[in-house]
Residue frames as qw, qx, qy, qz and C-alpha x, y, z in Angstrom:
[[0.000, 0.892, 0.453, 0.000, 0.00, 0.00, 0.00],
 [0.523, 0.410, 0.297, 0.685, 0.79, 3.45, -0.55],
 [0.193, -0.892, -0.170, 0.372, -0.26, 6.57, 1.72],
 [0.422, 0.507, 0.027, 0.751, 1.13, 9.41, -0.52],
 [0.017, 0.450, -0.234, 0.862, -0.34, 11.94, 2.76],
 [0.187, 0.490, 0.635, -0.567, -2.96, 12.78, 5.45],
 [0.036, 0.410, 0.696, 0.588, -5.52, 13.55, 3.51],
 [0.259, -0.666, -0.135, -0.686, -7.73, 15.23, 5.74],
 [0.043, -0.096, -0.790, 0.604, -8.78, 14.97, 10.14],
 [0.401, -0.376, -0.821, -0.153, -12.16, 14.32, 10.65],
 [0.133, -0.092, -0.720, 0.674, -13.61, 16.10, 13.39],
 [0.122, -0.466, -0.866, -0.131, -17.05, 15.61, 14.52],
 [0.224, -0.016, 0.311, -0.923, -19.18, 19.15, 15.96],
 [0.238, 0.486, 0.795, -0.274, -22.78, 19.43, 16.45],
 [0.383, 0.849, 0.343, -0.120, -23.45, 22.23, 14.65],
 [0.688, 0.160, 0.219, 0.673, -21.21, 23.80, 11.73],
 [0.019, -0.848, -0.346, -0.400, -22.54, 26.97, 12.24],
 [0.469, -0.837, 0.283, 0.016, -20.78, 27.37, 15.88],
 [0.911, -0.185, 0.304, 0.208, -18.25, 25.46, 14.84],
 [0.629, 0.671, 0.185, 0.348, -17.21, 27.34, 11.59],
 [0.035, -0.978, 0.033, -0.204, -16.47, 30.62, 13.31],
 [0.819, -0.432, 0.338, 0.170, -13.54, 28.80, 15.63],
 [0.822, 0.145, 0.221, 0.504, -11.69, 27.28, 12.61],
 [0.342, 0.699, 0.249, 0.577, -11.90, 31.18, 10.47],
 [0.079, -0.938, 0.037, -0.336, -12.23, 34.07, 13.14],
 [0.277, -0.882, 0.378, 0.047, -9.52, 32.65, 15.49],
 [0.692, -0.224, 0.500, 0.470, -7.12, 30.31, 13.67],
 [0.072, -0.622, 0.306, 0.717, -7.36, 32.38, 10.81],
 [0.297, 0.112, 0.887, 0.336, -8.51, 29.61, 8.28],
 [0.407, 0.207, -0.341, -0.822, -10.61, 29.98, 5.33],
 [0.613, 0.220, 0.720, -0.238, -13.93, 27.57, 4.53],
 [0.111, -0.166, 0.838, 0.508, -13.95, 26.16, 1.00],
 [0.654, -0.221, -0.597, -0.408, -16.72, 24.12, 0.56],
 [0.446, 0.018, 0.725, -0.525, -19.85, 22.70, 2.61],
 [0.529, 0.183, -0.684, -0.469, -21.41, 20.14, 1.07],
 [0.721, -0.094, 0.469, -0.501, -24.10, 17.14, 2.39],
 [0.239, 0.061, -0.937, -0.247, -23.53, 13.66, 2.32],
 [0.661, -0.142, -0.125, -0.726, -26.72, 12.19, 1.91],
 [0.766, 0.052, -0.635, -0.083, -25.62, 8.73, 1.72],
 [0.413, 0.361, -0.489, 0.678, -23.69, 9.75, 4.93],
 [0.426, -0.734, -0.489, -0.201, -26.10, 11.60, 7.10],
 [0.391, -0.594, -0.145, 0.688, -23.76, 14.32, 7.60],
 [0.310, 0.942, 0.062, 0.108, -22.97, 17.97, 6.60],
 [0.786, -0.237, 0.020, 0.570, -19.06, 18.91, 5.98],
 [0.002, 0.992, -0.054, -0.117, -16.86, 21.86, 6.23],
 [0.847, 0.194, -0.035, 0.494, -13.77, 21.73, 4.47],
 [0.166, -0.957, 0.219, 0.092, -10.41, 24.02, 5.49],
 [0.874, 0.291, -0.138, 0.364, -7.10, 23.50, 4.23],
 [0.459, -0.805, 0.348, 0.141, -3.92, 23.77, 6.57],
 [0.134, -0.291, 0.832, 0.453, -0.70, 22.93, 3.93],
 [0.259, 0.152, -0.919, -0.254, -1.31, 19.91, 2.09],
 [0.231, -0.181, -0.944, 0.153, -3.97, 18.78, 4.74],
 [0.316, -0.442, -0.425, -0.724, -7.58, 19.40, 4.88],
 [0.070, -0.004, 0.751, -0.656, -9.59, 19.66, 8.06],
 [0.203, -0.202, -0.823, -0.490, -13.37, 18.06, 8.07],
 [0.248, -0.066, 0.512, -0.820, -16.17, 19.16, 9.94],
 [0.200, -0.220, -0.851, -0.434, -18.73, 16.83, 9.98],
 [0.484, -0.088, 0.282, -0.824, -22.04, 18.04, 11.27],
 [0.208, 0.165, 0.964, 0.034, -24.62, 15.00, 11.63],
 [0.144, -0.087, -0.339, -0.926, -27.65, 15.30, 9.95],
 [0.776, -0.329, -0.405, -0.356, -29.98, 12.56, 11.42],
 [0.617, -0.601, 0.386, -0.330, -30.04, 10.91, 14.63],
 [0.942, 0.189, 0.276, -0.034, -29.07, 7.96, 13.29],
 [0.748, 0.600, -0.227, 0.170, -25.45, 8.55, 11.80],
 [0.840, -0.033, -0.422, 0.341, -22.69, 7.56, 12.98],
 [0.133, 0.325, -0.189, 0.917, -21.34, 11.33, 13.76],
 [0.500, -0.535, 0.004, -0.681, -24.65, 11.71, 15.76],
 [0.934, -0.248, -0.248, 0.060, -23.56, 8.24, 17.61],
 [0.670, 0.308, -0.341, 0.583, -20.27, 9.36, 18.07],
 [0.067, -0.547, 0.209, -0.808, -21.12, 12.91, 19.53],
 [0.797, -0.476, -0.120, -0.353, -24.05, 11.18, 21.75],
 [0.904, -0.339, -0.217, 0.146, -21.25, 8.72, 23.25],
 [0.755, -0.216, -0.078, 0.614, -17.86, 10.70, 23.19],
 [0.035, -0.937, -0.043, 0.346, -19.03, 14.77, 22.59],
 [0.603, 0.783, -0.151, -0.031, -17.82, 16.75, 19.82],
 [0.414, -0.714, 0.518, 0.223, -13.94, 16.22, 18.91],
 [0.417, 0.458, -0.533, -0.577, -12.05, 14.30, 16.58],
 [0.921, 0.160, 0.317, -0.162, -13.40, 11.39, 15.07],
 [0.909, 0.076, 0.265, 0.313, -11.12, 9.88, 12.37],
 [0.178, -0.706, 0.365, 0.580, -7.93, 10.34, 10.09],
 [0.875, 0.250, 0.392, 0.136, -7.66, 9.48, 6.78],
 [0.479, -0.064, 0.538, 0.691, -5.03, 8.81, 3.77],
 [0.794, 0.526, 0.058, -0.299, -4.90, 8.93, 0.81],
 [0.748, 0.014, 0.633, 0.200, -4.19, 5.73, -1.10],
 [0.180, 0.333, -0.631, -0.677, -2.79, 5.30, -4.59],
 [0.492, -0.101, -0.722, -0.476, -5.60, 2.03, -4.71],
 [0.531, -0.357, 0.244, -0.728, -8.40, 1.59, -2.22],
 [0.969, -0.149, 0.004, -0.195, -9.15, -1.76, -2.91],
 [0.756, 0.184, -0.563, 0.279, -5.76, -3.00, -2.93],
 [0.019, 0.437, -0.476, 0.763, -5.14, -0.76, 0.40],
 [0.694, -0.280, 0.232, -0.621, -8.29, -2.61, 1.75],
 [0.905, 0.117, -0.328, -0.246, -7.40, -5.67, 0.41],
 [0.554, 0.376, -0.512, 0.538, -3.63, -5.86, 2.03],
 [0.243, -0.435, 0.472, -0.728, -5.31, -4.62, 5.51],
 [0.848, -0.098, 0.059, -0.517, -7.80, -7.56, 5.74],
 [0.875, 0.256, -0.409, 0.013, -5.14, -9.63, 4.67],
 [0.080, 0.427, -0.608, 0.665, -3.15, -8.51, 7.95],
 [0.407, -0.200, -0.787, 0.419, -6.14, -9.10, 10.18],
 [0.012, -0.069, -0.273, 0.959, -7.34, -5.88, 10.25],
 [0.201, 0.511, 0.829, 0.102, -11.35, -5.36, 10.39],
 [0.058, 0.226, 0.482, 0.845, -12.70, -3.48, 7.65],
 [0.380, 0.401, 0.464, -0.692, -16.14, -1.43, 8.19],
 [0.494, 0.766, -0.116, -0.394, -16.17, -0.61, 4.67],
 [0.563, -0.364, 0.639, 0.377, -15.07, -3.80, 2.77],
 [0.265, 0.632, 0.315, 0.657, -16.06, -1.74, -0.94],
 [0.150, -0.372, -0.253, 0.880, -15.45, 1.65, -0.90],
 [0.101, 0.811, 0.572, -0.062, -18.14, 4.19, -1.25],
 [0.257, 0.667, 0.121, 0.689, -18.53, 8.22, -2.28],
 [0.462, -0.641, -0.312, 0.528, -17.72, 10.87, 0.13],
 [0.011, 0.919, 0.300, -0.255, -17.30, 13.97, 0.34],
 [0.234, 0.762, -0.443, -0.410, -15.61, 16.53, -2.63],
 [0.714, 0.498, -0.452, -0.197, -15.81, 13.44, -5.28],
 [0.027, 0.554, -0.811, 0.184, -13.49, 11.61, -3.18],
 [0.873, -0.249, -0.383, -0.171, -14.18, 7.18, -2.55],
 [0.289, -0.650, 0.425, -0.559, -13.70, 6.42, 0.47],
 [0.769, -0.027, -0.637, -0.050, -13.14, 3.41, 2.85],
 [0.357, -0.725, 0.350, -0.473, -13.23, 3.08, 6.73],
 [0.636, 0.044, -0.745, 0.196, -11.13, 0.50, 8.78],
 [0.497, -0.778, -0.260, -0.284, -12.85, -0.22, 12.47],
 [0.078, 0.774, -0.421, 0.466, -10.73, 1.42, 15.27],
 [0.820, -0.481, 0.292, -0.108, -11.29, -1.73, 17.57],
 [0.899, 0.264, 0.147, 0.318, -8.15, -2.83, 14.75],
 [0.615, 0.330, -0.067, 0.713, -6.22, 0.23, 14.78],
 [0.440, -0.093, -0.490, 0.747, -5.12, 1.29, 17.98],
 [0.026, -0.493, -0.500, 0.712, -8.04, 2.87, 18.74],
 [0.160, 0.435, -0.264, -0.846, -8.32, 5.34, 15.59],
 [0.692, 0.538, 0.451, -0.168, -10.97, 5.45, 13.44],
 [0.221, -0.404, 0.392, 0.797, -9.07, 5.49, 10.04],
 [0.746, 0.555, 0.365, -0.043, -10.20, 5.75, 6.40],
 [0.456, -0.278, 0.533, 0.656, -8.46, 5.48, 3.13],
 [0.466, 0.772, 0.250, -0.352, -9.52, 7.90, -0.18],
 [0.321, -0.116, 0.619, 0.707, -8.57, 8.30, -3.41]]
């Protein structure tokens, strides 16, 4: 496998509205793009720090995972992810270690990007995912 960077940090809020002002009025950062996954059952805020992107993910339903997450462990970050030169081989070469896959096809995500999550009860805790 291949990890050419971080690709982005995850981090889970309740609302992107309070949340927005934080990243822009005192670190100084610009929002890009906000954009709803549907498939997802979140809203995201995108900021770029170098090379590496920072994700707000607002839930949208009770029911997604980001609204599970917040309910059990309150806003903060939730995962990291790559990016992979090949998803499925990068999924294929982790499963073949031992590792357990949420996402054993990857799916669409957010800004065009496919996406793949490995569960964190396999890597040391972290939720990761791999994109491309």
């Amino acid at each position: 496998m291949n990890i050419s960077h971080i690709e982005h940090i995850g981090i889970a809020v309740k609302d992107l509205r309070t949340a927005i002002p934080y990243y822009e009025e005192i670190l100084g950062l610009k929002c890009y793009n906000i954009e709803e996954v549907t498939e997802q059952k979140v809203k995201t805020a995108f900021f770029k720090v170098g090379q590496t992107k920072i994700e707000l993910l607002e839930p949208t339903s009770e029911e997604s995972t980001v609204a599970k997450f917040i309910e059990k462990k309150g806003e903060g970050v939730h995962h990291i992810a790559f990016s992979v030169d090949n998803i499925v081989d990068a999924l294929a070469e982790c499963e073949n270690k031992g590792v357990q896959l949420i996402d054993k096809v990857p799916r669409k995500g957010a800004e065009g990007l496919t996406i793949a999550f490995l569960h964190p009860k396999s890597t040391t805790g972290v939720l990761t995912e791999f994109c491309n």
